[in-house]
PyMOL Python script that loads the backbone (N, CA, C, O; Angstrom):
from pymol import cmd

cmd.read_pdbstr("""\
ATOM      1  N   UNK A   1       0.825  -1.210   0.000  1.00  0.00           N
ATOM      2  CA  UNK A   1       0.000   0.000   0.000  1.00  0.00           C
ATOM      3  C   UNK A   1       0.855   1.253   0.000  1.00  0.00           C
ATOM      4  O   UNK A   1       0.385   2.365  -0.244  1.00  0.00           O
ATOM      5  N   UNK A   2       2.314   0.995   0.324  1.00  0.00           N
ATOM      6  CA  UNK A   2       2.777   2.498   0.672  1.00  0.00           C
ATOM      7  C   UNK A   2       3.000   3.105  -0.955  1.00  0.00           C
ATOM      8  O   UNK A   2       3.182   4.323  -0.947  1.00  0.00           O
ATOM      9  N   UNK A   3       3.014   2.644  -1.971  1.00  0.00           N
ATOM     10  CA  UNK A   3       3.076   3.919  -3.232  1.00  0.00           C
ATOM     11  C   UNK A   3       1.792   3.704  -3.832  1.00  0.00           C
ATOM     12  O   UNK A   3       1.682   3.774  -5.056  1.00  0.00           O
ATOM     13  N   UNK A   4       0.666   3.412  -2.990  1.00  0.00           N
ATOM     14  CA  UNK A   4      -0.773   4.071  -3.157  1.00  0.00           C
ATOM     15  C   UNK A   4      -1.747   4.781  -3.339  1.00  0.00           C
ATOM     16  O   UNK A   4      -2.778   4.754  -4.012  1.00  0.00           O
ATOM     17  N   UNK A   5      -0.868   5.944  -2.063  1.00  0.00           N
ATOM     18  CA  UNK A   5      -1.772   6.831  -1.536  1.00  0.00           C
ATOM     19  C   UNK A   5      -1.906   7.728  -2.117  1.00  0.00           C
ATOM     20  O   UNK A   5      -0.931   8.354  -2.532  1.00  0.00           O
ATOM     21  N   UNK A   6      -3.247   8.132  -2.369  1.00  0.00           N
ATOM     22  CA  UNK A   6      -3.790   9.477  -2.407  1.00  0.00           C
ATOM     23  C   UNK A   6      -3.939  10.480  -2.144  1.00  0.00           C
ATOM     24  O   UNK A   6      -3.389  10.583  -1.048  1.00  0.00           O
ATOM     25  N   UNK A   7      -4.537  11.846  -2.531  1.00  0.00           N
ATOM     26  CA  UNK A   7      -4.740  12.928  -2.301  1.00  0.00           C
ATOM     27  C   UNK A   7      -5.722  12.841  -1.023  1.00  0.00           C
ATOM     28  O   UNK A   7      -6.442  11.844  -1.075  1.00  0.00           O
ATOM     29  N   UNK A   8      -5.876  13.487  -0.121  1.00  0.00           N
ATOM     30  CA  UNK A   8      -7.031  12.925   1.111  1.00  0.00           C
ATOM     31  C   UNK A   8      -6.889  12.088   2.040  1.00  0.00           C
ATOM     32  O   UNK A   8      -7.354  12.163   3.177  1.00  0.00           O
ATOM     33  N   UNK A   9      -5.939  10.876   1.373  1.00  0.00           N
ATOM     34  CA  UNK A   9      -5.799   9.582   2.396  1.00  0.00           C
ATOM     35  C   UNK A   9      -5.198   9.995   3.354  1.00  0.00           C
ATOM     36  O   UNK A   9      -4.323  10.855   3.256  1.00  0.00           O
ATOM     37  N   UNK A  10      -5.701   9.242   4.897  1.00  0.00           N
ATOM     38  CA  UNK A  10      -5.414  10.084   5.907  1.00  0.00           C
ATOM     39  C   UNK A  10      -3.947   9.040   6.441  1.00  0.00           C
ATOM     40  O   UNK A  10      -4.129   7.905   6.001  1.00  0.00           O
ATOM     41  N   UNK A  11      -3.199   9.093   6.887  1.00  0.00           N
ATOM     42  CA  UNK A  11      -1.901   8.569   7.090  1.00  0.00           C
ATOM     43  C   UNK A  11      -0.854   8.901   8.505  1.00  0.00           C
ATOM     44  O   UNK A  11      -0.980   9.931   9.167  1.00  0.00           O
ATOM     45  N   UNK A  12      -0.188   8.206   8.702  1.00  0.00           N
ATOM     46  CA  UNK A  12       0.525   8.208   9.810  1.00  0.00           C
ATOM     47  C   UNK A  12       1.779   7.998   9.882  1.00  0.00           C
ATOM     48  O   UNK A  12       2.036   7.212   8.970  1.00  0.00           O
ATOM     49  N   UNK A  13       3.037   8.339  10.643  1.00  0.00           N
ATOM     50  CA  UNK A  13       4.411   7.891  10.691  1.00  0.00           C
ATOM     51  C   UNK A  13       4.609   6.301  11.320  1.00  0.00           C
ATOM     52  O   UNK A  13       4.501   6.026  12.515  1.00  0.00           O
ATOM     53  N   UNK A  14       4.889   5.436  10.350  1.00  0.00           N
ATOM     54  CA  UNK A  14       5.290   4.001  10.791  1.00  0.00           C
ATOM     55  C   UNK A  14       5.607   4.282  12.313  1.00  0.00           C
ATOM     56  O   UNK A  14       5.338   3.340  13.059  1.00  0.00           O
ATOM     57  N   UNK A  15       6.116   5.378  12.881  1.00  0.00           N
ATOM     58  CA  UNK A  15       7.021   5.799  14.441  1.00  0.00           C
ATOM     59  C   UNK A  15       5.966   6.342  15.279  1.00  0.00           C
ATOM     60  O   UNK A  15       6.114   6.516  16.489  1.00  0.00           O
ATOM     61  N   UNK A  16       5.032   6.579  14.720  1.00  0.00           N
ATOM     62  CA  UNK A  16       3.999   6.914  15.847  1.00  0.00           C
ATOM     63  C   UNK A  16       3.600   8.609  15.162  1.00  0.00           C
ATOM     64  O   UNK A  16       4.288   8.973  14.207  1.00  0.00           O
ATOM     65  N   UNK A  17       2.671   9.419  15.606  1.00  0.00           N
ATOM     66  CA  UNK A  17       2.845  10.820  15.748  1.00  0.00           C
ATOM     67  C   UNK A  17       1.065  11.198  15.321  1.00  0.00           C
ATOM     68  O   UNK A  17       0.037  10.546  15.502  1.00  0.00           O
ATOM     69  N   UNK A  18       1.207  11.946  14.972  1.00  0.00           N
ATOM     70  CA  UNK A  18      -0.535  12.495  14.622  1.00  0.00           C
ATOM     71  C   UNK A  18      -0.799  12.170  13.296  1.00  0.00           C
ATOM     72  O   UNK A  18      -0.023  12.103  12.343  1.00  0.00           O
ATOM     73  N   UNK A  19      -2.180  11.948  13.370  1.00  0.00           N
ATOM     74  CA  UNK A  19      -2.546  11.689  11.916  1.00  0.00           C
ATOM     75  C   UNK A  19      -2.766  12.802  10.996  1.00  0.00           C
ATOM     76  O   UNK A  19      -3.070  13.891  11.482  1.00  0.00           O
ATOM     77  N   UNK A  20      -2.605  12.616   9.175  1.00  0.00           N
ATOM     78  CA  UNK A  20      -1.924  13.632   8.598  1.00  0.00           C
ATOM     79  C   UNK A  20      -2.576  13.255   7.310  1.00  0.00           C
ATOM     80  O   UNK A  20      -2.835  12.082   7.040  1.00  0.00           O
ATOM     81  N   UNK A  21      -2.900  14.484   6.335  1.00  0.00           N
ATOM     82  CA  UNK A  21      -3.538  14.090   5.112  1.00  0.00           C
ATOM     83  C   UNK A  21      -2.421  14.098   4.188  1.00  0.00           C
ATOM     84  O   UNK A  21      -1.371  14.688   4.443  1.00  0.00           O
ATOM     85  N   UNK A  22      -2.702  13.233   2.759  1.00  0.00           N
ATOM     86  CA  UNK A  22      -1.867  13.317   1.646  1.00  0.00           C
ATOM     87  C   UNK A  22      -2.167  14.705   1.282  1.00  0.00           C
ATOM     88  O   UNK A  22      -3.335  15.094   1.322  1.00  0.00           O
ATOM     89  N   UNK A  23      -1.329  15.391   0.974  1.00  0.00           N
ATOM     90  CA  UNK A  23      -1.780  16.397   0.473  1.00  0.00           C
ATOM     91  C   UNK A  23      -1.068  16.415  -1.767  1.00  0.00           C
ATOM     92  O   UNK A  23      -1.453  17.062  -2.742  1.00  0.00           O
ATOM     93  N   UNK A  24      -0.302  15.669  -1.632  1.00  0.00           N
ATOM     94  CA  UNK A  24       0.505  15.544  -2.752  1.00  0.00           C
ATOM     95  C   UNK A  24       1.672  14.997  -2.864  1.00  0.00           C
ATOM     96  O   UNK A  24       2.557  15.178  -2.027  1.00  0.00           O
ATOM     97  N   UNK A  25       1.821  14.196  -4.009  1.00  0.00           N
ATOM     98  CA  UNK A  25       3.018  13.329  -4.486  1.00  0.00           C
ATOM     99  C   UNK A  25       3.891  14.025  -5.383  1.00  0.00           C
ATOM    100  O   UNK A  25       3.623  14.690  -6.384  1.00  0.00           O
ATOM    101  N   UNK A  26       5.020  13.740  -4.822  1.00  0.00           N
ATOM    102  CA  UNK A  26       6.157  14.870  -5.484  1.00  0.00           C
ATOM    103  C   UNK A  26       6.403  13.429  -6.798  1.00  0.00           C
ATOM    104  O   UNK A  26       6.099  12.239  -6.873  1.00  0.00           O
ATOM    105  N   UNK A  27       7.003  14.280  -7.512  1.00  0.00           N
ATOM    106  CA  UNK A  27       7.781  13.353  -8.578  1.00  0.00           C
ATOM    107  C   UNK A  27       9.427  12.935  -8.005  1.00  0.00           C
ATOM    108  O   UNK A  27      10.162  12.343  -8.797  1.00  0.00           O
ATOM    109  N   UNK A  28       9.839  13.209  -6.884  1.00  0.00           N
ATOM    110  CA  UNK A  28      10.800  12.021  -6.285  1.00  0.00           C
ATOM    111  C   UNK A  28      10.183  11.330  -5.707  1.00  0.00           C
ATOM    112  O   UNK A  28      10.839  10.876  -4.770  1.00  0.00           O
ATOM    113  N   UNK A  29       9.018  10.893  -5.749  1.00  0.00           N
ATOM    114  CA  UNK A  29       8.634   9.727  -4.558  1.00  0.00           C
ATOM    115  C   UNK A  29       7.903   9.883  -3.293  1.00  0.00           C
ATOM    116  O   UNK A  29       7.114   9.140  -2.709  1.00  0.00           O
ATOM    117  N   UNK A  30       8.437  11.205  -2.989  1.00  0.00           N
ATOM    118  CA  UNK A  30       7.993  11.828  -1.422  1.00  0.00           C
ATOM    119  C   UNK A  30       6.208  12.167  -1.643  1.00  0.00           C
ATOM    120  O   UNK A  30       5.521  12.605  -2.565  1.00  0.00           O
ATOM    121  N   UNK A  31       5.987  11.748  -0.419  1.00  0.00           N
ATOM    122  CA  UNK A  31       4.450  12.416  -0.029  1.00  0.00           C
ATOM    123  C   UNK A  31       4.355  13.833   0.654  1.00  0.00           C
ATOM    124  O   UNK A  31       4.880  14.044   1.747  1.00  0.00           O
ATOM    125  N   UNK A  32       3.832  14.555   0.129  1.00  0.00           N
ATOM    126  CA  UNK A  32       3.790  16.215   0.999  1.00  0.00           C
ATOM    127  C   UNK A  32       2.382  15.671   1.846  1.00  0.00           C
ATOM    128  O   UNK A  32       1.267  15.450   1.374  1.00  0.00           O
ATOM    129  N   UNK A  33       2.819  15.550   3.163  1.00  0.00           N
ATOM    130  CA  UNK A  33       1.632  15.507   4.264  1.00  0.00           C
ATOM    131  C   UNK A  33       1.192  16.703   4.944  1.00  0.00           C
ATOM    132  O   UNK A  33       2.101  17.486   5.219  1.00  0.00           O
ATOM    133  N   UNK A  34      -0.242  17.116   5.360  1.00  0.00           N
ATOM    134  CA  UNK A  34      -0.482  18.171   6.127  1.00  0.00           C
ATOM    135  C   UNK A  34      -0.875  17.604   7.369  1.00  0.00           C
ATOM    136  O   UNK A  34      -1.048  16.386   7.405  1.00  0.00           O
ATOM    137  N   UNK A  35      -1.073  18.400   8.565  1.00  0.00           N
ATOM    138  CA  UNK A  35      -1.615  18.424   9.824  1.00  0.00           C
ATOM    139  C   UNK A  35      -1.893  19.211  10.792  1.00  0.00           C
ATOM    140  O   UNK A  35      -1.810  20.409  10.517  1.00  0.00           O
ATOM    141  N   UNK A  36      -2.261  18.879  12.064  1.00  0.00           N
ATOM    142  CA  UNK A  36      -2.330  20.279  13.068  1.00  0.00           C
ATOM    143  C   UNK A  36      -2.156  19.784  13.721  1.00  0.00           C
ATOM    144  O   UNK A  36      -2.513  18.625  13.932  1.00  0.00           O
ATOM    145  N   UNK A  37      -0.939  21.102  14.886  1.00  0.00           N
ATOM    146  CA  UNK A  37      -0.264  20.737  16.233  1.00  0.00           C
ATOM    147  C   UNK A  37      -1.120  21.438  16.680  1.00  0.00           C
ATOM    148  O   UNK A  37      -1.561  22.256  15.872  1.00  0.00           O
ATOM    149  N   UNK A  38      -1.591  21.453  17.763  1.00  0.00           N
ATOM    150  CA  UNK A  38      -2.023  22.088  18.768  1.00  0.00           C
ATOM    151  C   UNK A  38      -1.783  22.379  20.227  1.00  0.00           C
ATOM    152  O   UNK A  38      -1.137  21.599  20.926  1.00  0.00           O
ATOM    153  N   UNK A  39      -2.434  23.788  20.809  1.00  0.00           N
ATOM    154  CA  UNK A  39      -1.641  24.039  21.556  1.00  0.00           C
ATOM    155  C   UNK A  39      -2.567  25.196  22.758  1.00  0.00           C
ATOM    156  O   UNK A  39      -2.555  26.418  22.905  1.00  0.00           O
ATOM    157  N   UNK A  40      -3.292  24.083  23.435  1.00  0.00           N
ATOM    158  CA  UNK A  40      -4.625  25.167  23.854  1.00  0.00           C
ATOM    159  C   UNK A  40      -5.121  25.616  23.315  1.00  0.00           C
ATOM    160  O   UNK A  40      -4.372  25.563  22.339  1.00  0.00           O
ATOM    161  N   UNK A  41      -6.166  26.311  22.897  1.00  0.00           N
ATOM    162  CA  UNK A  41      -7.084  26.850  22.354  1.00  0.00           C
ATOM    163  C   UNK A  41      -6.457  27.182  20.606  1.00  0.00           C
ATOM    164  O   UNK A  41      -7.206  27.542  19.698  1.00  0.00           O
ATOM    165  N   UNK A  42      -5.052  26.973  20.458  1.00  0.00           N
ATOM    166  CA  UNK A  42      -4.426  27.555  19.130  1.00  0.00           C
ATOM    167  C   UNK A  42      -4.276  26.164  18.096  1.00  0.00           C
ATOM    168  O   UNK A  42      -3.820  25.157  18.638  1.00  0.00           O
ATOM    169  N   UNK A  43      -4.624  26.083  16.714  1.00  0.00           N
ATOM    170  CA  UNK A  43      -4.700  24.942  15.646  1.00  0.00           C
ATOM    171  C   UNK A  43      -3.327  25.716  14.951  1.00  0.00           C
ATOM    172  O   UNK A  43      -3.444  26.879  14.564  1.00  0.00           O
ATOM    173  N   UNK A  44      -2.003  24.976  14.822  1.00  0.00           N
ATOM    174  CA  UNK A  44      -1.455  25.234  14.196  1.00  0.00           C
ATOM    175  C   UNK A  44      -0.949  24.202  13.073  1.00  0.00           C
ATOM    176  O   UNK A  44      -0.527  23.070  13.309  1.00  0.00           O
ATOM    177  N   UNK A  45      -1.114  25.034  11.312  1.00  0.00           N
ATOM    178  CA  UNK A  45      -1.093  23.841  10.240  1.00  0.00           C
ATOM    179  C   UNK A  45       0.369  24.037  10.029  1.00  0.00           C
ATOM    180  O   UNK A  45       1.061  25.039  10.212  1.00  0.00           O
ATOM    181  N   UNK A  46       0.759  22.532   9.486  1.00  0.00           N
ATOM    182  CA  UNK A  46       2.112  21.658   9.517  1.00  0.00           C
ATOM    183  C   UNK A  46       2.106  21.184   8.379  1.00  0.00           C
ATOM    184  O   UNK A  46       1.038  20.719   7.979  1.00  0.00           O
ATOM    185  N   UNK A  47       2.998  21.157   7.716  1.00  0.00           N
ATOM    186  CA  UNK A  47       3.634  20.277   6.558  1.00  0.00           C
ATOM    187  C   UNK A  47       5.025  19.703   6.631  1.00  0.00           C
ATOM    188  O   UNK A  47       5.930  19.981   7.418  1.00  0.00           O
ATOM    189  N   UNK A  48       4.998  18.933   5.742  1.00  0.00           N
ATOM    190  CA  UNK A  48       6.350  18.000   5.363  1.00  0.00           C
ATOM    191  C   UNK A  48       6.591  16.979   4.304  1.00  0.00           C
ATOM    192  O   UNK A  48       5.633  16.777   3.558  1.00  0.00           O
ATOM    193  N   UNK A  49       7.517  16.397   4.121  1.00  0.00           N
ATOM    194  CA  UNK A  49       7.424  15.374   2.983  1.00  0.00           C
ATOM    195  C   UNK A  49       8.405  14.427   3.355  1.00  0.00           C
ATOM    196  O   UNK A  49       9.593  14.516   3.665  1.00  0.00           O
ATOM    197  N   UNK A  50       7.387  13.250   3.213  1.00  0.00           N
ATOM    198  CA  UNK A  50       7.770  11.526   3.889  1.00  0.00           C
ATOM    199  C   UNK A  50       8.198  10.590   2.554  1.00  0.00           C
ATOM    200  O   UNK A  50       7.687  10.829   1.460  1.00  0.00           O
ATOM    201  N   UNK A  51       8.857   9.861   2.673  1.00  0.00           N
ATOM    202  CA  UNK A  51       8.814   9.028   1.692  1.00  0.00           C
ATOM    203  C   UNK A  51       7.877   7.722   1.974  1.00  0.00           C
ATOM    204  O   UNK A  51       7.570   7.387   3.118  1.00  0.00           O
ATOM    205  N   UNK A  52       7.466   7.039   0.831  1.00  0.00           N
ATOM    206  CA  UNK A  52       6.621   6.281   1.617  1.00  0.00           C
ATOM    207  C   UNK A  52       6.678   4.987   2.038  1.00  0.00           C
ATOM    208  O   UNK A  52       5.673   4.277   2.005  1.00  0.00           O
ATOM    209  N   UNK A  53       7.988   4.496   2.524  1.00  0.00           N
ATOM    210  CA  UNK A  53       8.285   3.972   3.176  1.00  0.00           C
ATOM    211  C   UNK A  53       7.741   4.430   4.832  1.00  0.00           C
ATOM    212  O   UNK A  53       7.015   3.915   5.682  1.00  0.00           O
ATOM    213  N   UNK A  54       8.243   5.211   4.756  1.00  0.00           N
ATOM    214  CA  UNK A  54       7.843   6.082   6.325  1.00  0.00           C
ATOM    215  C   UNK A  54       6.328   6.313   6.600  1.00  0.00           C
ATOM    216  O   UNK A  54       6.220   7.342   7.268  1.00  0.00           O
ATOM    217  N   UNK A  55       5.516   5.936   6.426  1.00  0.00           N
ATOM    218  CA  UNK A  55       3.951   5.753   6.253  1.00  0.00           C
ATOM    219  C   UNK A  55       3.155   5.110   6.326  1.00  0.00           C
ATOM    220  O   UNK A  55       3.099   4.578   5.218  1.00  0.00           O
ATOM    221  N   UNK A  56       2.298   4.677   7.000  1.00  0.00           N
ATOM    222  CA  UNK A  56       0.996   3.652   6.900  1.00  0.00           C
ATOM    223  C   UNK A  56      -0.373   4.582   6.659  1.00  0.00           C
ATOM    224  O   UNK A  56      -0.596   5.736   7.026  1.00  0.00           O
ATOM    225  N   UNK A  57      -1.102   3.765   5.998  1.00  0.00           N
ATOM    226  CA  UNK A  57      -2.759   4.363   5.794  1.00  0.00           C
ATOM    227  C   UNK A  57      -3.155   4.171   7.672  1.00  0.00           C
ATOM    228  O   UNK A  57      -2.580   3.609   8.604  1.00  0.00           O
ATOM    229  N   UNK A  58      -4.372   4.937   7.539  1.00  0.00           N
ATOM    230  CA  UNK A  58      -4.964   5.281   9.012  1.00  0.00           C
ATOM    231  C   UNK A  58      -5.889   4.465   8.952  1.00  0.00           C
ATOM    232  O   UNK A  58      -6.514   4.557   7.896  1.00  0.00           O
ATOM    233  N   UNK A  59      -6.383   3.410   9.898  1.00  0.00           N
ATOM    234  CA  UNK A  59      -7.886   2.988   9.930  1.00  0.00           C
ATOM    235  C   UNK A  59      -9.241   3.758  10.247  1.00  0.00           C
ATOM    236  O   UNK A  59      -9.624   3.720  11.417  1.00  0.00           O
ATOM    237  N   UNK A  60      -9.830   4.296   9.523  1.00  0.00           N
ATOM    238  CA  UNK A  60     -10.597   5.242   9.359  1.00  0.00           C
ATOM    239  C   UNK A  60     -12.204   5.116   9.951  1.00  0.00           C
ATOM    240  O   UNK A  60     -13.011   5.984  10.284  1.00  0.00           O
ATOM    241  N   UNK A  61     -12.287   3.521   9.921  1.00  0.00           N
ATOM    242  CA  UNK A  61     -13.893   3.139  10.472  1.00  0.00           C
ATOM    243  C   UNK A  61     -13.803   2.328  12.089  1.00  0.00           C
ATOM    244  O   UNK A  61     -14.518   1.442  12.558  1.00  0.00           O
ATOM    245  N   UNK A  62     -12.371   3.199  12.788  1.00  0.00           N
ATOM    246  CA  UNK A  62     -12.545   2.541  13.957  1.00  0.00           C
ATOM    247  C   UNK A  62     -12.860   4.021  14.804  1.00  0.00           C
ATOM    248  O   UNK A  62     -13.104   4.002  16.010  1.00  0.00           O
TER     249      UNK A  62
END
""", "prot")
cmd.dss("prot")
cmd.show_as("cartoon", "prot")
cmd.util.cbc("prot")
cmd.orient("prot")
């Protein structure tokens, strides 16, 4: 599943951490993921780019 994913698919670090949308597939391979840290009352948005090795899909209907 890891050179699968989609635009939307919601995803996670094989290492643990918050869950994170595809936001886009680079043409090296990498996934650009988004998310939000938070921090009391404050939503702050996050990006980065994983390869997808570094990734699992999220179970979504638990």
């Amino acid at each position: 599943m890891a050179d699968s994913f989609k635009t939307g698919d919601v995803v996670k670090l094989k290492s643990g951490g918050p869950n994170m949308t595809i936001n886009d597939h680079a043409a090296s391979g990498m996934y650009l993921c988004n998310w939000f840290n938070r921090e009391g009352d404050i939503w702050t948005p996050q990006h980065a780019a994983f390869k997808p090795d570094q990734l699992i899909a999220v179970d979504r209907s638990q």
